[in-house]
TIBANU-982745 format. One line per field, with one value per residue (C-alpha): x, y, z. Coordinates in Angstrom, 3 decimals. Each point is the difference from the previous one (the first is absolute). Example, Ala and Ser with C-alpha at 12.3 -4.5 7.8 and 13.67 -1.06 7.14 Angstrom:
<atoms>
c1 = [12.300 1.370]
c2 = [-4.500 3.440]
c3 = [7.800 -0.660]
</atoms>
This chain:
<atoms>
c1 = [-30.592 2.471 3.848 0.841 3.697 0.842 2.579 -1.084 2.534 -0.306 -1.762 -2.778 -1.138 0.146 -2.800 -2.062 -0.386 -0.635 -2.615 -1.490 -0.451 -1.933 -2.088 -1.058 -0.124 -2.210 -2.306 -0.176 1.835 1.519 2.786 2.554 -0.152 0.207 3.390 1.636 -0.219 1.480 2.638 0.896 0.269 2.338 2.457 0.340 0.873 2.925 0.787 3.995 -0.559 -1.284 -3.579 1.034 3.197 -1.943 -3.004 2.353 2.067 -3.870 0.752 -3.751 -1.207 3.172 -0.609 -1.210 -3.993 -0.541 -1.100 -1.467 -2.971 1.943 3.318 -2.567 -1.580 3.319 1.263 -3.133 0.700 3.994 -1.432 -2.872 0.799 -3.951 -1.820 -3.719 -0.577 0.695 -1.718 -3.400 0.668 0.153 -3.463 -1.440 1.580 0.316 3.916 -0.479 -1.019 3.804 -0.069 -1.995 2.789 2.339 -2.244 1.457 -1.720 -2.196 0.499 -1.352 -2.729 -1.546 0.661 -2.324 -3.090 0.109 0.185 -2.473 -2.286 0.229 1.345 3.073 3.375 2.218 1.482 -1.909 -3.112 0.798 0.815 -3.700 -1.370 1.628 -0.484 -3.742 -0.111 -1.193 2.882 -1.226 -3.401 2.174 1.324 2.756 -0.027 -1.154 0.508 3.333 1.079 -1.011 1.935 3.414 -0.554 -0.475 3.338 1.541 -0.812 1.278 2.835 0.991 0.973 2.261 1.759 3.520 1.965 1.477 2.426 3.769 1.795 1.719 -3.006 -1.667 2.512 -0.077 -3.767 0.268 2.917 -1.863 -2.934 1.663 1.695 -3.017 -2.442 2.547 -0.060 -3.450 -1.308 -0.604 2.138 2.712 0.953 -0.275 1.013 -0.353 -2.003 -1.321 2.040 2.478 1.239 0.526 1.717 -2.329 1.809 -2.888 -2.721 -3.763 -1.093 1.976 -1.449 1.833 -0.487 -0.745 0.855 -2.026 -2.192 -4.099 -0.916 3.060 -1.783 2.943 -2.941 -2.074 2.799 0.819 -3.010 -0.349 3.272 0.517 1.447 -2.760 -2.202 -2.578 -0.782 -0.282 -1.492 0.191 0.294 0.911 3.034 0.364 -0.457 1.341 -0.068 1.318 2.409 -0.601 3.342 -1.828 1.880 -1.940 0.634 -1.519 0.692 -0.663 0.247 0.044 1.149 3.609 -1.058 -1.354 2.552 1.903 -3.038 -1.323 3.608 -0.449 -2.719 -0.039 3.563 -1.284 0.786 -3.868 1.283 3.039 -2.759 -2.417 2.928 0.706 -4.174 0.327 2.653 -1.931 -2.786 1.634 1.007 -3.845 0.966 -1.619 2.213 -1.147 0.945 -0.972 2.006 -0.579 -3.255 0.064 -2.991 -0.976 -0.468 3.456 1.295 4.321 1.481 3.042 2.221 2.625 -0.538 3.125 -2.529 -2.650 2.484 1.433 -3.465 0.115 3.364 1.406 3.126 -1.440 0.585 0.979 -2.933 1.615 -0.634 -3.540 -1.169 -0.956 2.863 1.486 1.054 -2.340 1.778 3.673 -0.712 -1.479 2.809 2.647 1.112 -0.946 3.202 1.782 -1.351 2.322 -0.275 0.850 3.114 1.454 0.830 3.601 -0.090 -1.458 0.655 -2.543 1.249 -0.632 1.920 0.617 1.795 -3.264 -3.714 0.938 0.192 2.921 3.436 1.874 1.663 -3.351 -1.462 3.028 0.237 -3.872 0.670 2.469 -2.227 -2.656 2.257 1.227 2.914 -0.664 -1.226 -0.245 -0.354 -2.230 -1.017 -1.908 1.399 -0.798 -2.134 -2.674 -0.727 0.998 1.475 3.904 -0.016 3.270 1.828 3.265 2.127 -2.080 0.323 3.508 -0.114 -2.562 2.913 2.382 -2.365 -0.783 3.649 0.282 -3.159 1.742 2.509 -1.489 -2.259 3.081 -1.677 -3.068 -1.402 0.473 -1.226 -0.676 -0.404 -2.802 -2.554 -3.858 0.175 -3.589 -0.753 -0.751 -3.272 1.527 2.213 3.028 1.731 0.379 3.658 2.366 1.727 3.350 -1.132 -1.745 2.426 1.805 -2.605 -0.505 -2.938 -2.897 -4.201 -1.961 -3.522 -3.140 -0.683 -2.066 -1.779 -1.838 -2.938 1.475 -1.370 0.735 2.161 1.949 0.245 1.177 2.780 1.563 0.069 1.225 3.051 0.805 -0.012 2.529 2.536 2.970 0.427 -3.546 -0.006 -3.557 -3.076 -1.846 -3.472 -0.776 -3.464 0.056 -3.335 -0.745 -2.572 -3.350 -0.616 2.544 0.104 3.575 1.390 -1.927 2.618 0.483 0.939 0.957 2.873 1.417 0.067 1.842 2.177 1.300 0.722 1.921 1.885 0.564 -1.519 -1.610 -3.400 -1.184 -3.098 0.106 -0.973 -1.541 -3.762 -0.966 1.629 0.657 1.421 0.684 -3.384 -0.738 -1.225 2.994 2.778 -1.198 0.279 3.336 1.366 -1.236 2.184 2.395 0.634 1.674 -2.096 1.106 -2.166 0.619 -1.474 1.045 0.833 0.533 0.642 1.331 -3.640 -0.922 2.018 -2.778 -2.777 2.103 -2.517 -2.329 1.884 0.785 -3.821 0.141 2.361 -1.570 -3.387 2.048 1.560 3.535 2.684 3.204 2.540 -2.085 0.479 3.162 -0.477 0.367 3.574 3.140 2.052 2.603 -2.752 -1.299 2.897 0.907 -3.512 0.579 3.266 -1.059 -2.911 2.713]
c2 = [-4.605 -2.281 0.891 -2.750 -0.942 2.892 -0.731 2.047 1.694 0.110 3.403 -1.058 -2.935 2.294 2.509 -2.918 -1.315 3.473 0.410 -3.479 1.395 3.378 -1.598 -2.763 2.712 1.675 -2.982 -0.468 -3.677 -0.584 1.864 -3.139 -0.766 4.056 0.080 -3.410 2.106 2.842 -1.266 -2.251 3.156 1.123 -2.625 -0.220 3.474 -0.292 -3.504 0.197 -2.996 0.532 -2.269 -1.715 -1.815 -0.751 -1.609 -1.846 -1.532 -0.659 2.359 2.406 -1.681 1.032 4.047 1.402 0.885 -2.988 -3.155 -2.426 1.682 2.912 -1.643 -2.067 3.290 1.162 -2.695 0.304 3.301 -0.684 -2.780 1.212 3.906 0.327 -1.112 -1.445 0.812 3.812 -0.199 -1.099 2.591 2.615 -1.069 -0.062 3.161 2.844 0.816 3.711 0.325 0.082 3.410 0.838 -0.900 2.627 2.879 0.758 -1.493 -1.755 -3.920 -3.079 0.085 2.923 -0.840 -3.402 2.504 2.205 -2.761 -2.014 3.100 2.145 -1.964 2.112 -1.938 2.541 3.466 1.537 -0.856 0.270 3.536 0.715 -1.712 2.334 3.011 -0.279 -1.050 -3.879 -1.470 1.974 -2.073 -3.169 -1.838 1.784 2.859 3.673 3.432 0.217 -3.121 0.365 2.961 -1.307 -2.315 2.395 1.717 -3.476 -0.072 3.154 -0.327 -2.862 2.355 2.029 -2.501 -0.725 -3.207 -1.739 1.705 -1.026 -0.092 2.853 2.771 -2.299 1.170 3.877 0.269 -2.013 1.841 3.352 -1.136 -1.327 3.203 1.696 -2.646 -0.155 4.302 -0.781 0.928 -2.919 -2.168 -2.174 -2.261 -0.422 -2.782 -1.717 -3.538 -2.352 -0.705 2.894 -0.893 -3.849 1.758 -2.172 1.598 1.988 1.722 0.431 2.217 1.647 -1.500 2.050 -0.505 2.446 -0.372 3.146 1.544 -0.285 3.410 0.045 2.441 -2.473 -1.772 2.813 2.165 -3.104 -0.254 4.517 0.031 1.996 -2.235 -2.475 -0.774 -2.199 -1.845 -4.189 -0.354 1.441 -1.533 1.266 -2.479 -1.011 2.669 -0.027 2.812 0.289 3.086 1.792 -1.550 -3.155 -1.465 -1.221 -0.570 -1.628 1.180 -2.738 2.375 -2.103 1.432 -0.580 -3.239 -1.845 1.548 -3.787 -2.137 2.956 0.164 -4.061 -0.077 2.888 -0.951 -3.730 -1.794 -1.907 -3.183 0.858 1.304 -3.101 -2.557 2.611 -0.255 -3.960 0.399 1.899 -1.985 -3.095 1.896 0.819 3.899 1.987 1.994 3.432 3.626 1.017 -2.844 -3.759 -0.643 -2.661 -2.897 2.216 3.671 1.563 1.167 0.352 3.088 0.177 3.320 -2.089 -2.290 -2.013 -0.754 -1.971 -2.133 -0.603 -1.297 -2.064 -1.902 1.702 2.737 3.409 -0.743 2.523 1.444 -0.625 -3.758 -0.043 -1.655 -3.501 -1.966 -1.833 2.778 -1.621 -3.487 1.857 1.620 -2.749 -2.013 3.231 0.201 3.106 1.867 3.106 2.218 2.301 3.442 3.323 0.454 -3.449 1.467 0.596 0.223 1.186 -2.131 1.979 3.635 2.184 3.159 2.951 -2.481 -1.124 1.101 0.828 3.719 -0.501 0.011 -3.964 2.581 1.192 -3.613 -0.922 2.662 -0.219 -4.175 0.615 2.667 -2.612 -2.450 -2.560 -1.442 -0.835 1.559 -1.184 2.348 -2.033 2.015 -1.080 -1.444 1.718 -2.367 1.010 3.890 1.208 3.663 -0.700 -3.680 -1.439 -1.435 -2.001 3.119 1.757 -2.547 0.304 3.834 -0.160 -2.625 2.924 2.017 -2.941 -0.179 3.801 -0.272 -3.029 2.144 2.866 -2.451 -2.422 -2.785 1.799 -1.438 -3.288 1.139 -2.355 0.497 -1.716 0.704 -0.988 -2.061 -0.065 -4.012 -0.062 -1.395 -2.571 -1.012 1.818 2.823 3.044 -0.292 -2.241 -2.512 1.392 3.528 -1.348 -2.256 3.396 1.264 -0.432 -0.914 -0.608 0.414 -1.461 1.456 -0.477 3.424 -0.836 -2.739 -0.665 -1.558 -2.508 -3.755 -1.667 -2.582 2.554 2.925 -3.049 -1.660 3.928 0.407 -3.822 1.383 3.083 -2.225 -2.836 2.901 -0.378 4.112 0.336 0.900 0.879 0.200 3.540 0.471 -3.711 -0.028 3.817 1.442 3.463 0.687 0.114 -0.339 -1.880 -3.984 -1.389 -2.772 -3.341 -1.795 -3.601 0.638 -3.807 0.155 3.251 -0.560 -3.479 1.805 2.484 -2.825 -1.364 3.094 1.392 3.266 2.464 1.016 3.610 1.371 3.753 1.869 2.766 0.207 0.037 -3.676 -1.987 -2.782 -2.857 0.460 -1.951 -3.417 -0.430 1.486 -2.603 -2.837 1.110 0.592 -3.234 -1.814 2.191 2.154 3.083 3.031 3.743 2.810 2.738 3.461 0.950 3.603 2.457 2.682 0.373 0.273 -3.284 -2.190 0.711 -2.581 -2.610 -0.148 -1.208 -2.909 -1.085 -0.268 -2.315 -2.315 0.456 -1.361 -2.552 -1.571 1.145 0.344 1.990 -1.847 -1.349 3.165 1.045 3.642 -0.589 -1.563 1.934 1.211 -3.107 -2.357 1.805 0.060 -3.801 -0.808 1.578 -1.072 -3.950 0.609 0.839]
c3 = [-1.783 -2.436 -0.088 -2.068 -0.577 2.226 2.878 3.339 2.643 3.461 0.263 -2.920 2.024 2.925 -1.651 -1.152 3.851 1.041 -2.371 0.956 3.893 -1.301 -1.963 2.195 2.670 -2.131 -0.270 3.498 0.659 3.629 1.353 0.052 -3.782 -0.582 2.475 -1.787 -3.093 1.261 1.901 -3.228 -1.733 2.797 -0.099 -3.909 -0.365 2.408 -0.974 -0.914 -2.762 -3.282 0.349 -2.812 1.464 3.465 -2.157 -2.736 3.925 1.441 2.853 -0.681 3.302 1.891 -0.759 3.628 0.018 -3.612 0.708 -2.246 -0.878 -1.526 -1.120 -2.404 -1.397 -0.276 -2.264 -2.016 -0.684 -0.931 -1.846 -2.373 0.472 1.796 3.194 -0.165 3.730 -1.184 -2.887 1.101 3.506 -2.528 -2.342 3.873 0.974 -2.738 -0.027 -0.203 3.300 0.614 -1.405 3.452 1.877 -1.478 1.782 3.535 3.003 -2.286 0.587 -0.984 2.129 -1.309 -3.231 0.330 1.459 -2.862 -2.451 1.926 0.903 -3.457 -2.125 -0.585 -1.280 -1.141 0.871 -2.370 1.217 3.746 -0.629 -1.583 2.905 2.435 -1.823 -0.268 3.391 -0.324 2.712 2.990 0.295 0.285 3.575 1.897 -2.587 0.271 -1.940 1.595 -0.667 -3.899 -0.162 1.051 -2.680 -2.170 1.165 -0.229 -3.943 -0.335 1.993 -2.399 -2.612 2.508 1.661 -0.537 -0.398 2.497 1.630 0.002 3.345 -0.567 -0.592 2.603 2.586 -1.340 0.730 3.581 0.999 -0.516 1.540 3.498 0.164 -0.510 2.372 2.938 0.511 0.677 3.766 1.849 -2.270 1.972 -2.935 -3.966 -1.659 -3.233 -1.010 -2.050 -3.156 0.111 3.261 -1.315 -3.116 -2.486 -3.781 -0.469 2.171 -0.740 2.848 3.003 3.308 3.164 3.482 2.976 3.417 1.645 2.911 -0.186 -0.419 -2.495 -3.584 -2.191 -1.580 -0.380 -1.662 -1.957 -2.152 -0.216 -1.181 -2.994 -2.279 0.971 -3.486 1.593 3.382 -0.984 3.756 3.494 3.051 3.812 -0.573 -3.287 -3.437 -3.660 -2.327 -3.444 -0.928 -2.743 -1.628 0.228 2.532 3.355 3.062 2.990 3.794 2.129 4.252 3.297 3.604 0.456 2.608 -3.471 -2.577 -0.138 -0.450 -2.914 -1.812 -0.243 -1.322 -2.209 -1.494 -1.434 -1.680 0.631 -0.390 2.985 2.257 -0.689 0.873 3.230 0.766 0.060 2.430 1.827 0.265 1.125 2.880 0.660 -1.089 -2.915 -1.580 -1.958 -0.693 3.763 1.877 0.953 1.525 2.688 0.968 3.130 -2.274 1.058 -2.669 -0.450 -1.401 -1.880 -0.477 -1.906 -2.546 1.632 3.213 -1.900 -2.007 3.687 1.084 -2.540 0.439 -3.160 -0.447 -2.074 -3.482 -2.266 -2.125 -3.192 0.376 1.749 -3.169 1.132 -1.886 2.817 2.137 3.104 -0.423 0.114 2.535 2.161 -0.708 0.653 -3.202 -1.243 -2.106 0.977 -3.015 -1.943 1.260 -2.248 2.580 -1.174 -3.464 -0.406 -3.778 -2.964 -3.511 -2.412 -0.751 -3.006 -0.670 -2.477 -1.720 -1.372 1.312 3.608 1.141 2.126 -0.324 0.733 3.067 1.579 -0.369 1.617 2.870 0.443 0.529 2.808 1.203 0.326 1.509 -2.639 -0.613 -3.702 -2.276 -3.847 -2.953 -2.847 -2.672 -2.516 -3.005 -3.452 -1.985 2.289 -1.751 3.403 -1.133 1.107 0.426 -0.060 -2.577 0.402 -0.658 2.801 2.364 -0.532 0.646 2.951 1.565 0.406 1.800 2.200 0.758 0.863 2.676 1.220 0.785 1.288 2.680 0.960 2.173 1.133 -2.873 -1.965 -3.464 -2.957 -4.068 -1.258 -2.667 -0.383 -2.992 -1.957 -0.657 -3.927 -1.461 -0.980 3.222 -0.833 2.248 -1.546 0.370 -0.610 2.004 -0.083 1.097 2.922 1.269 1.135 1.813 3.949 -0.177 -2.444 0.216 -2.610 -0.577 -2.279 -1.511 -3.003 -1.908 3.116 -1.631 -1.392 0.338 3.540 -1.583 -2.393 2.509 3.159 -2.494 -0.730 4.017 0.371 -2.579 2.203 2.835 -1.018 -1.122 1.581 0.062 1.953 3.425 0.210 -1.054 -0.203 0.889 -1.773 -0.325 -1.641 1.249 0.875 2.597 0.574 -4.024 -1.889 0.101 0.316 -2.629 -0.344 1.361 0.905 3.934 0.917 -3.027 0.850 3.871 -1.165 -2.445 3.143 2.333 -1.897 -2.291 3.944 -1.522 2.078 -0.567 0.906 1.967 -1.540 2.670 -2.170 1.064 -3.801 -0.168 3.018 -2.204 0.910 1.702 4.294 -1.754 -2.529 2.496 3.158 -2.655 -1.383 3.724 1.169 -2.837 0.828 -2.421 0.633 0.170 -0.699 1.067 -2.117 -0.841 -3.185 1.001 -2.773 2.620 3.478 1.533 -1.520 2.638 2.790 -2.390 1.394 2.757 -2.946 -0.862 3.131 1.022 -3.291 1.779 3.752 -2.111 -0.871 3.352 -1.613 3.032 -0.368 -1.147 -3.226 -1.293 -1.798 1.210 3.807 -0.949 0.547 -2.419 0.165 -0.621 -2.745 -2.154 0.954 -1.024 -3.510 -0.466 0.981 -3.126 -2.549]
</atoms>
């Protein structure tokens, strides 16, 4: 495995960790090596440095979970682009036993008896093997047990992406509604990733509070819509729809539903840290309670109780992710996180001026509605092919129709003219300087040329940046969600290049972007940078997705007043004004 000359990101080094745990899980080597591998894999993919800066300033043995060990195979593979320790794993291991590990259920474990047992190292021939019934002879596996495999290779072919937060919150929605008319049922409640808001969800995990003759998990798995049952259990089952989305219902009586919702909402690393505090208290902590030295065991109803026992305040699920939140909050420190009622403002609006389907008057009307004080009207600039995007002449026009709804609103609503000006591929704005300059306020956003080098498509950000006419940045990185990669860019200069421009950068809160993205917006927030959370509405409805971004900025420790939204309207305008 040679990638010569070739300069790896965060996430790349990330997958080549990840793949270093399976396959020496696979082998069969001792659980500690496995879990340094994995939990190096962890920290580099929400490390908020590109690798490259932390190895070129020797810090590699300062990144949580890599100590010398890995920080050397680390440089050896920023060094000469490959790693011998993975190369001569993978002539001892055949790499396409990672293929195995795509079937549902089916983990490395397994994957080692087949290949140990039958020989098997691909998908291909694991399938054979199943169908002509060769697994079932084999330790810990039976008919049954060959068959869901079977399912699981077939499911492969139905199942859909990852989900973004968004349809993640359609399907959960339905489903509580549908869980908590259940007899017996005395509460429903979402877990595991969706409830800590992670950008994009695999499967829906949902928590039930109910009796013990309660039918919920029995109606659960018959339920029409129900393509296959994963696994059954009088507490615990996960089926997959026939949409391809599944879903696990995790039931406990309504005595046990805190310690269940714990554990069930992750993330593991959060509940490992939580079990170590547990057990220096002589206290096992699990899904049923905390289990003390003479066999009584503590239930919880409320999650709030056990962190209690513990010495620790409840800590918001969006940051349950193991990156410092025990530390603030032994020391008291946690922050106040930004709440969807702190908004006061909306700064990325689209209307029939250019691709919205609203009138500047019902985005207006529908922003008071909502509860803002400002509102700003950005439509998109015409370079970009938008049908309607606006010209200078337009801009001028669109200005007197500004003025009128100023009118018509009078102080309910402090409404600004600004325009989302597309960032050239060669740094330019699509507009120039003079025509700007009269706006209220300006957002610059990559549209196209995404794909463009890291150091060509960073220096035509760096350019939008330093413009004196730039207020903020749009959706920086570009990406759509789950499939589309944002720009290669180089985060350390473009975080520098806000500070010190004073420019704002913005977590879209649409749940196909969530751009800036939790690692990027802590980072920016913690050199204090401004931060806007914005939804780029194109109609009325769209204002509600602000929930979306600010889960981006909960993710990311953000507090109120680093975002330019919570700010009232005075503040605003003095803020814009003080840029010019």
């Amino acid at each position: 495995m040679t990638h010569q000359n070739k300069t790896y990101t965060n996430a790349e080094l990330a997958d080549i960790f990840e793949r270093i745990a399976n396959l020496l899980e696979i082998k069969g080597e001792v659980v500690f090596k496995i879990r340094a591998y994995t939990r190096a894999a962890e920290s580099l993919r929400v490390l908020g440095e590109d690798i490259n800066t932390v190895a070129a300033e020797k810090r590699l043995d300062k990144i949580p979970g890599v100590g010398k060990a890995i920080s050397e195979k680390i440089q050896e593979l920023l060094d000469t682009g490959s790693l011998r320790f993975l190369e001569k794993l993978e002539s001892e291991v055949p790499p396409s036993l990672l293929e195995l590990l795509e079937v549902p259920d089916l983990g490395p474990r397994k994957a080692s008896l087949f290949w140990k047992e039958l020989g098997i190292t691909n998908l291909a021939e694991l399938e054979q093997a199943a169908r002509e019934g060769k697994l079932r002879g084999l330790p810990g596996m039976g008919q049954k047990s060959e068959q869901r495999i079977i399912a699981g290779i077939e499911a492969l072919g139905r199942r859909t992406d990852r989900m973004t937060l968004g349809t993640a919150w359609e399907h959960a929605r339905r489903w509580l509604e549908w869980i908590r008319s259940q007899p017996g049922v005395s509460r429903a409640e979402v877990g595991g990733s969706l409830r800590r808001w992670r950008e994009t969800i695999g499967d829906l995990d949902i928590v039930v509070a109910c009796d013990a003759d309660s039918p919920v998990m029995e109606n659960f798995i018959h339920h029409d819509e129900v393509a296959r049952v994963i696994a059954k259990g009088e507490n615990k089952s996960s089926v997959e729809l026939k949409n391809g989305v599944r879903i696990q219902l995790w039931a406990q009586p309504p005595e046990k539903f805190g310690s269940l919702w714990l554990y069930a909402t992750g993330s593991k690393a959060h509940n490992v840290r939580l079990r170590e505090m547990a057990l220096k208290k002589h206290l096992s902590l699990s899904d049923q309670g905390m289990l003390k030295e003479d066999g009584e065991l503590l239930l919880f109803a409320e999650e709030e109780e056990i962190y209690k026992v513990l010495g620790l305040p409840i800590m918001d699920p969006e940051i349950r992710e193991d990156r410092g939140e025990i530390e603030a909050a032994l020391q008291k420190r946690l922050p106040r996180l930004i709440t969807v009622n702190d908004l006061r403002a909306e700064l990325h609006a689209h209307s029939t001026w250019s691709d919205g389907t609203a009138s500047i008057a019902e985005m207006a009307r529908a922003a008071v509605a909502k509860g803002y004080t400002t509102l700003a009207i950005t439509d998109h600039s015409a370079s970009l092919g938008i049908t309607r995007g606006l010209d200078a002449h337009r801009l001028e026009e669109q200005q007197k129709e500004i003025e009128q709804v100023r009118a018509e609103l009078g102080d309910s609503l402090t409404l600004l003219h600004g325009i989302e000006v597309d960032i050239m591929a060669d740094g330019s704005l699509a507009l120039p300087d003079e025509v700007l300059a009269k706006l209220d306020i300006v957002i610059a956003s990559l549209h196209t040329s995404l794909r463009q080098p890291r150091e060509t498509i960073t220096a035509r950000l760096l350019k939008a940046i330093r413009s004196s006419h730039v207020d903020i940045i749009g959706h920086p990185s570009g990406r759509l969600l789950p499939n589309r990669e944002g720009a290669d860019l180089d985060w350390d200069a473009v975080l520098k290049a806000a500070k010190e421009a004073g420019v704002a950068l913005e977590i879209n809160a649409s749940p196909s972007r969530l751009d800036l993205n939790d690692v990027y917006a802590r980072r920016a927030a913690g050199l204090g940078i401004p931060l806007a959370i914005n939804t780029d509405a194109h109609q009325p409805a769209t204002y509600d997705e602000s929930v979306y971004g600010v889960s981006v900025a909960r993710r990311a420790w953000v507090e109120p007043d680093q975002v330019i939204n919570t700010w009232d309207s005075r503040k605003i305008v003095e803020w814009l004004k003080n840029r010019q």
